[in-house]
N, C-alpha and C positions, 0 to 999 in steps of 0.2 A: 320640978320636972321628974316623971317616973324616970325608973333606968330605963325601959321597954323604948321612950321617946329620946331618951339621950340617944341609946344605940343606932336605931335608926338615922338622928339626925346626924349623928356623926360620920355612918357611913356613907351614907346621900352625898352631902360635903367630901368626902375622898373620890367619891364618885365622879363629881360635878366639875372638881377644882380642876383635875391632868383637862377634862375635855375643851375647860373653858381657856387653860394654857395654848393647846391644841388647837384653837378655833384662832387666837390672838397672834401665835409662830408665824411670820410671815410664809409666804409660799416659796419653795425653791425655785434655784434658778433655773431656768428652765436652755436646754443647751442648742443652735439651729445653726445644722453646716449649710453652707451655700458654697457649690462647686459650679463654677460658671466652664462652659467650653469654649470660650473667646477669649480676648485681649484685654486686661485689662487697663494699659497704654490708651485706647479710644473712650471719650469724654461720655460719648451715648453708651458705650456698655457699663462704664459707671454710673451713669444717668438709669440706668435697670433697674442693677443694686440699689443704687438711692430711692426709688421710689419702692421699690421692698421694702427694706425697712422702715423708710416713712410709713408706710400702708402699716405696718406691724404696730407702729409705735400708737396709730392712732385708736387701733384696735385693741392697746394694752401692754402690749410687749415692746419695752423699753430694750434695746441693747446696754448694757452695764448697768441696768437695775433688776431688773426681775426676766430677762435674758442675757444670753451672753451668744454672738452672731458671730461663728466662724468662716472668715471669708478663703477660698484660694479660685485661681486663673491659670486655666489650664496651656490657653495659647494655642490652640487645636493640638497639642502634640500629644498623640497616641501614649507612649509612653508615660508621660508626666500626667495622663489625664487617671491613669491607674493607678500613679504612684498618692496623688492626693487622694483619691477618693478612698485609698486605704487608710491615710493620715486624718484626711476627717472623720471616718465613722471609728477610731483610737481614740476620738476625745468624747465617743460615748453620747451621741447627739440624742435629743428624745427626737426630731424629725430632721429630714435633709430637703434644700429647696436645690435642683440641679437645672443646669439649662444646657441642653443639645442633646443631642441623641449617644454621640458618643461616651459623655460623662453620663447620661443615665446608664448607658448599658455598662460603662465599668464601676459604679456602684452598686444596680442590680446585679452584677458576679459576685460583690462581697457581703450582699447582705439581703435577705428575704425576711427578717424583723423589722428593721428600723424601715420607721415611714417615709417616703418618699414623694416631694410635690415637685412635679417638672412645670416651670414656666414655660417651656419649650421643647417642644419634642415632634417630628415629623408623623412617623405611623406607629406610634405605639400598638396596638395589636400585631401588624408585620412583623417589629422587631421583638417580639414575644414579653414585652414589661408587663401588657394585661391581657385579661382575657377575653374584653371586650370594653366598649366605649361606656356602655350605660352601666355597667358590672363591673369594673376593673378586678375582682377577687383578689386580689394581692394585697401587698404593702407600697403598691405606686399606683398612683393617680395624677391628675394634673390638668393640665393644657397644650393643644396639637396648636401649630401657630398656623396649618396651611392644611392642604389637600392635595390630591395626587394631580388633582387635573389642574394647578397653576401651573404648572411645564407650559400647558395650553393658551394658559391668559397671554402670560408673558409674552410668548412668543408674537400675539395675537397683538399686544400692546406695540410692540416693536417694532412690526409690519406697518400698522397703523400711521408711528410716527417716521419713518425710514420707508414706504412703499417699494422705492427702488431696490430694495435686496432679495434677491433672489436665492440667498444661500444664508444658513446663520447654522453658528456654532451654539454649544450647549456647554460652559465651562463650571468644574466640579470636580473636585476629591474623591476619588472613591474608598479611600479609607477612612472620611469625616462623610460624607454625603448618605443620607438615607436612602435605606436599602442597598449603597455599593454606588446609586447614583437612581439606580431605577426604578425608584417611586413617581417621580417627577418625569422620568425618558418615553414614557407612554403616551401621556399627553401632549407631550413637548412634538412627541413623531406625528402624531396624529393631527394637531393643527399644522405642522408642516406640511402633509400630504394635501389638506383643504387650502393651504396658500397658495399653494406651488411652491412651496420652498424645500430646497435641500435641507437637510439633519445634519448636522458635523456632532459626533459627540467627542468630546473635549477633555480629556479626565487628566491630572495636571498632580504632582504632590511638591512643586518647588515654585519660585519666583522665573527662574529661567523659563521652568518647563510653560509657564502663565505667557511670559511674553514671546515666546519662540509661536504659543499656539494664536497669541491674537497678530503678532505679523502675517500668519498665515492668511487668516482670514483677510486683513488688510490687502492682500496683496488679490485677494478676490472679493475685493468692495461688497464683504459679507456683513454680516450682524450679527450680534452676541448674547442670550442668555446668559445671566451668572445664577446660578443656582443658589439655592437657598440653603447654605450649608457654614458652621463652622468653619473651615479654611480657608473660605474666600471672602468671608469677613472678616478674619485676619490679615489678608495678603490685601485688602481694598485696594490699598495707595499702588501697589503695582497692578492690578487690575485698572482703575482708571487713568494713570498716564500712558497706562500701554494703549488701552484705548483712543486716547486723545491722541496721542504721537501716529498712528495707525487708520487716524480716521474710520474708526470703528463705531457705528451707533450701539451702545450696549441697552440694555434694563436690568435694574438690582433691584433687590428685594425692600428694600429699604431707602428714605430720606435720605440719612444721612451720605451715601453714596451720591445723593444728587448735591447736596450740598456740598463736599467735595470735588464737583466736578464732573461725575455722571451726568451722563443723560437724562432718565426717566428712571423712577423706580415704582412697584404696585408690590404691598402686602399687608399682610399683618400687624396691626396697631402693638407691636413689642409693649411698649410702656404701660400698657390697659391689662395687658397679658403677667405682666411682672405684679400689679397692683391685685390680680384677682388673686393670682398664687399666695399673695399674703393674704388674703382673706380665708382658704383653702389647709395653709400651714397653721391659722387662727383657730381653727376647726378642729383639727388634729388634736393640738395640746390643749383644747379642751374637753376629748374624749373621744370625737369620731374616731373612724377607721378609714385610712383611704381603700379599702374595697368598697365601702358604701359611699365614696363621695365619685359620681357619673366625670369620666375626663371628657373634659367642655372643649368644643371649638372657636376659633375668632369671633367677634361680634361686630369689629370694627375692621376695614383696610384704609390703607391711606395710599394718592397715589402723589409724586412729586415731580416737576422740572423744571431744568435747567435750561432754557431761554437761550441762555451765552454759548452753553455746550453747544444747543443745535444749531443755531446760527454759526459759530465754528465747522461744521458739517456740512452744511448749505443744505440745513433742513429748512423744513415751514411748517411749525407746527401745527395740526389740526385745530379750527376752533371747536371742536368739540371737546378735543383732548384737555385744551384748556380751562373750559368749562365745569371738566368733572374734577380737577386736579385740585387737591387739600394744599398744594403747597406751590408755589410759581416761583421760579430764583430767576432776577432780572438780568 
């Protein structure tokens, strides 16, 4: 062999060798906080989580192999919901998956790098995370789980199944509730005026404050919206016996509230909404940006009831109501 062909081959070979090490190194681990703003005490808000990381793992992302999924539960509390979301983006996350408005907006305070996917978020434009729905420009994108005008539905469901009420409250946090409460208080007034129903708006930050407000109503064979917020997903169980005890027809945003003992509930397929944000976070750590990924709205609602609750009430449920309902508890 000339020298002129050793030299070459030799350097080739120094060349060749680090890349091909390089190519064999596994991948790092790749690090994804998840800051939920609910309980996670309730079996369906870990039923979220769980179908997240399922959805991730099927997608590649293993938790304790080639991820590592840091979980906290905020428990709607204000305070604590800042205190984590300092403590997760400390362990240096490459993406964060947040769910409610309030944990996104206190991890949007501490960080406009790290990327952010919300399973759940009411108006993201309102509350300034983007800049728009099909553009988000930022480091947060995601999923809105509702619209301003189900104040409207709701209200409209409620009537429906409860015709006799003539007055209905609107019950919500205005410290956890999008927009302060009045994203949702627009529509909610404005199907009141087309019902002829009085407006009560309801704004509540304790378990006291919840049932002092639905006695109230009780005592004026009113009806109840619960708002679609943080706090009174956590507070349910006194939200529904207040109502039972009260003879109060209520509607929540979700099943599991009828399952519990609620009345009616109409929203947001939550669990369809958890599984796309793992597809979203998928995206991410493989290079996207969440400014070029568009924040999607529901695709799915579900509506659900409780049979036993109305009949408790000396309702009679519509056959139509029944008809459109994904879910009937006998």
């Amino acid at each position: 062999m000339r020298r002129r062909q050793f030299i070459l081959l030799f350097c080739g070979a120094a060349i060749t060798l680090p890349r091909v090490a390089l190519a064999q190194k596994p991948d790092r681990v790749r690090r994804i906080g998840v800051l939920m703003g609910i309980s996670e005490s309730n079996p369906e808000s870990r039923g979220f989580v769980a179908t997240f990381v399922e959805e991730l793992a099927r997608l590649g992302w293993i938790d304790g192999r080639n991820a590592r999924i840091e979980r906290r539960w905020t428990n709607a509390d204000i305070k604590r919901t800042s205190a984590l979301a300092k403590e997760l983006l400390a362990t240096s996350p490459d993406v964060m998956m947040v769910q409610s408005t309030p944990a996104t907006a206190a991890v949007h305070l501490e960080t406009n790098t790290v990327p952010i996917v919300c399973a759940i978020v009411s108006d993201p434009v309102g509350a300034g995370f983007v800049a728009g729905l099909a553009r988000p420009g930022g480091n947060i994108t995601g999923f809105t789980q509702t619209d301003a005008g189900l104040g409207g539905k709701w209200l409209g469901l409620l009537k429906e199944i409860a015709p006799g009420i003539n007055r209905a409250g609107i019950l919500f946090n205005p410290d956890t509730a999008p927009g302060g409460g009045d994203f949702f208080l627009g529509s909610f007034e404005a199907a009141a005026r087309a019902l002829a129903v009085e407006p009560v708006t309801m704004r509540v930050r304790s378990d006291a404050e919840i049932e002092a407000a639905i006695a109230a109503l009780g005592r004026e064979r009113a009806g109840l919206v619960v708002m679609d917020e943080s706090f009174t997903g956590v507070h349910q169980a006194t939200v529904i016996s207040s109502s039972a005890r009260n003879n109060v027809p209520a509607i929540f945003v979700t099943e599991r509230f009828v399952r519990d003992g609620g009345l009616i509930s109409y929203g947001p397929d939550y669990t369809d909404l958890f599984r796309r944000a793992a597809g979203y976070v998928d995206r991410i750590l493989r290079g996207e940006k969440p400014a070029d990924l568009p924040v999607q709205t529901p695709t799915k609602f579900l509506t659900a009831i409780n049979l036993k609750t109305a009949k408790a009430l000396g309702l009679d449920v519509p056959a139509g109501l029944l008809a459109i309902a994904d879910e009937v508890i006998e």
